[in-house]
C-alpha positions in Angstrom: -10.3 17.6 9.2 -11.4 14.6 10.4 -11.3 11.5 7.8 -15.1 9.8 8.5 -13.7 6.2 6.6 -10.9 5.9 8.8 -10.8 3.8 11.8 -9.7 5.0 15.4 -5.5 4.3 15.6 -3.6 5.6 18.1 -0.7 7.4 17.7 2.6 6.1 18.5 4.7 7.1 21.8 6.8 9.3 19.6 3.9 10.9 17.8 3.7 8.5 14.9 0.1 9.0 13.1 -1.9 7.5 10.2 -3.8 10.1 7.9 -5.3 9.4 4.6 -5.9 10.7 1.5 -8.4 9.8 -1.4 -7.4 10.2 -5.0 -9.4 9.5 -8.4 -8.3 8.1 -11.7 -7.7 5.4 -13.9 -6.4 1.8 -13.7 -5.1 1.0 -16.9 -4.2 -3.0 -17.6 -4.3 -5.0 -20.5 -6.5 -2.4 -22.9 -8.9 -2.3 -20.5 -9.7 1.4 -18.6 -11.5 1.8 -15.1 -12.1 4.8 -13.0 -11.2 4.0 -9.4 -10.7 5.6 -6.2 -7.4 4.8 -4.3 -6.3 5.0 -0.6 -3.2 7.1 -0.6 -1.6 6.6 3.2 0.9 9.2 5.1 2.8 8.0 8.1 5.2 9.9 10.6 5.2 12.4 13.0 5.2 15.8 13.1 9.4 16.0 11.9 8.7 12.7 8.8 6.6 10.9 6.9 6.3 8.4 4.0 3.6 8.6 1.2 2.3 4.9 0.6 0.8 4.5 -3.0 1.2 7.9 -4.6 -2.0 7.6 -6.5 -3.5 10.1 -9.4 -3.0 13.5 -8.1 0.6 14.2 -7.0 -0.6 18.0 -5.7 -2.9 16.9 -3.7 -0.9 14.6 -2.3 2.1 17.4 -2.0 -0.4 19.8 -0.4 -1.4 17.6 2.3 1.8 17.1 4.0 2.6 20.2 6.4 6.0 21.3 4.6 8.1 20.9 7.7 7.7 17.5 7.6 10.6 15.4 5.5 9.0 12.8 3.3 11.7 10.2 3.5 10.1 7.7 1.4 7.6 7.3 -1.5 6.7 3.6 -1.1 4.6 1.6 -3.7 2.8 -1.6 -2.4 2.5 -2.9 -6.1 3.7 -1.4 -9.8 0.0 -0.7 -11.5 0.1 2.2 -12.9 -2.9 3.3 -10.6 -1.1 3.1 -7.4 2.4 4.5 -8.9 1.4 7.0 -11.5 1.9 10.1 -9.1 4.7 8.9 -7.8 7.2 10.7 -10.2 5.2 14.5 -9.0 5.4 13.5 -5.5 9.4 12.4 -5.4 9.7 15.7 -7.4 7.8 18.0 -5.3 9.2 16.7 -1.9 12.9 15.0 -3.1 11.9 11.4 -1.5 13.1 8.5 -2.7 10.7 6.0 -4.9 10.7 2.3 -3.5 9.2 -1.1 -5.0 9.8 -4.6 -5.3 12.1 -5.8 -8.3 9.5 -8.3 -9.5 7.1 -5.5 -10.5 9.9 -3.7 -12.7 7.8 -4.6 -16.0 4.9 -2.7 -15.2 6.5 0.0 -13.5 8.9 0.7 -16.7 5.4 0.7 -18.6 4.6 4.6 -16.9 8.3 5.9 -15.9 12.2 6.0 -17.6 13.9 5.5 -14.5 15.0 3.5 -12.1 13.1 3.2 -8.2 15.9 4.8 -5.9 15.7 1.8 -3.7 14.0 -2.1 -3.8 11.7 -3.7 -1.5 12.8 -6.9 -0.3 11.1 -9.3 2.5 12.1 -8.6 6.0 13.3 -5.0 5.1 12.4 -2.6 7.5 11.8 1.1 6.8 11.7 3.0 9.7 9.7 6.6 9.9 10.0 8.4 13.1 9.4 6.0 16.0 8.1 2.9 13.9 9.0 0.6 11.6 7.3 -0.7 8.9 8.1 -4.3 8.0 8.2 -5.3 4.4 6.2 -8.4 3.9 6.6 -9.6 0.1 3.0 -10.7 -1.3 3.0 -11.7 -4.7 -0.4 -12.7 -6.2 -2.1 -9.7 -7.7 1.1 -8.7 -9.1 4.8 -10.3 -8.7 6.3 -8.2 -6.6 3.4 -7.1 -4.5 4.2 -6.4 -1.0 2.5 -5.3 2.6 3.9 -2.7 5.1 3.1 -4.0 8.8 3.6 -1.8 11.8 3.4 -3.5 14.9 3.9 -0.4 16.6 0.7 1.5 15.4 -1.5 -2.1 15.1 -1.6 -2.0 11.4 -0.4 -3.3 8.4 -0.9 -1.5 4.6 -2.1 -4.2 1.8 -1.8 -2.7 -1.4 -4.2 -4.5 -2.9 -3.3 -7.9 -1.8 -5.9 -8.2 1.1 -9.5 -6.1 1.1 -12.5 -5.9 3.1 -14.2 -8.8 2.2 -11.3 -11.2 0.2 -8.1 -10.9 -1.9 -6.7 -8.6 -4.7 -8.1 -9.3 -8.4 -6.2 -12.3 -10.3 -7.9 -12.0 -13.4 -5.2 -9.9 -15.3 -2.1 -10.0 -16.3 1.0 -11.1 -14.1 -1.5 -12.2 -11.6 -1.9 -15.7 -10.3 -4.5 -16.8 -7.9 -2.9 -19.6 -6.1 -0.1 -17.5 -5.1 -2.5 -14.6 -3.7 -4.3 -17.0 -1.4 -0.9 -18.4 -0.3 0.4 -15.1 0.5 -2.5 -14.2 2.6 -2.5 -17.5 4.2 1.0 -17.5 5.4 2.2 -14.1 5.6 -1.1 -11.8 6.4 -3.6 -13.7 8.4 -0.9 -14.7 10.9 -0.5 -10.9 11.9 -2.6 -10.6 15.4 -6.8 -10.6 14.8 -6.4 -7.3 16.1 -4.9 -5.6 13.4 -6.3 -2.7 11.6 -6.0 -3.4 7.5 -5.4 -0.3 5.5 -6.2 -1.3 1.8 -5.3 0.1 -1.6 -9.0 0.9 -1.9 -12.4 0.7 -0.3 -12.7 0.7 3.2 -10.7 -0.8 6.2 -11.1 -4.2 8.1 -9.3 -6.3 10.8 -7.4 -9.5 10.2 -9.2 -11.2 12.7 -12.7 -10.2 10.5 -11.3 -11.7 7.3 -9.2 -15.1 8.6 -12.3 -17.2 9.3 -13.2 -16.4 5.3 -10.5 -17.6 3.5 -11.9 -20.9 2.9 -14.7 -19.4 1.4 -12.4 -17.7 -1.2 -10.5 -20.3 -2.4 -14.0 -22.2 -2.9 -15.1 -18.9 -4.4 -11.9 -19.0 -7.0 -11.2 -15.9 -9.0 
């Protein structure tokens, strides 16, 4: 079924594919309660895969992926409980491994007992079938905030760092705007213009849409 949101992104030699999945729920932060939609991505081939931002509805994430494919990761892009709060149904359902960034520990122990089987760290690179996905660490809406960039496929996943149209919210807690718009600056509008964005939520964009805006932002403040 074809996904009408989703921009055109070929495949990789080995077979490598983007598909996306839309979940509904709640972001909960600081007593305050908001229904949102989330981008929930799936990358590999036909053999692999990793789930990026198990959001809200771990079936339907479960059901989506073909069962002969291995999910060989369950990555998080940030720790709020919107983006992580399937991940414990998803690990379950297809034994994958959890991953986040050690900075975003606090709000991750907020939703779940455990430890993450593994940690995020910048440079890291998580490879899924033919392509690897290069941990860039983003801190700004939360700590330990991080993008996945895939040269290979022309993309890079934001979390919700980097959106169509300007950065992650600051307003809350553990969030700082300075260090968004440094994050951005530095380590996300330097990818090639080219690059396809895949966001946390709402609809895609290309860094070389958003770059000549980031002036704009930091005049436009929180």
């Amino acid at each position: 079924m074809s996904d009408p949101g989703m921009p055109s992104i070929a495949p990789s030699a080995g077979g490598v594919r983007v598909d996306r999945i839309v979940t509904s729920g709640t972001f909960e932060l600081d007593g305050g309660s908001w229904d949102v939609d989330n981008n929930v991505w799936v990358v590999g081939d036909d053999k692999e895969c990793v789930v990026i931002d198990a959001a809200h509805d771990g079936r339907a994430i479960v059901k989506s992926i073909d069962r002969q494919r291995k999910v060989v990761g369950v990555i998080s892009t940030h720790a709020h409980n919107d983006h992580i709060n399937a991940v414990g149904e998803v690990c379950d359902g297809t034994r994958a491994p959890a991953y986040l960034h050690p900075a975003d520990r606090m709000l991750w122990d907020e939703l779940y007992p455990v430890t993450p089987d593994h940690e995020l760290a910048d440079g890291q690179v998580i490879t899924v079938g033919d392509v690897d996905l290069h941990v860039i660490h983003t801190p700004g809406h939360t700590p330990g905030s991080c993008c996945l960039y895939a040269p290979a496929l022309g993309v890079v996943f934001t979390g919700d760092t980097l959106f169509n149209g300007g950065p992650g919210a600051t307003g809350r807690s553990y969030s700082d705007f300075g260090t968004i718009i440094e994050s951005i600056r530095d380590k996300v509008l330097t990818l090639p213009d080219e690059t396809v964005v895949l966001t946390g939520h709402g609809d895609p964009t290309v860094i070389g849409a958003e770059a000549p805006h980031l002036q704009e932002w930091v005049d436009r403040g929180h």
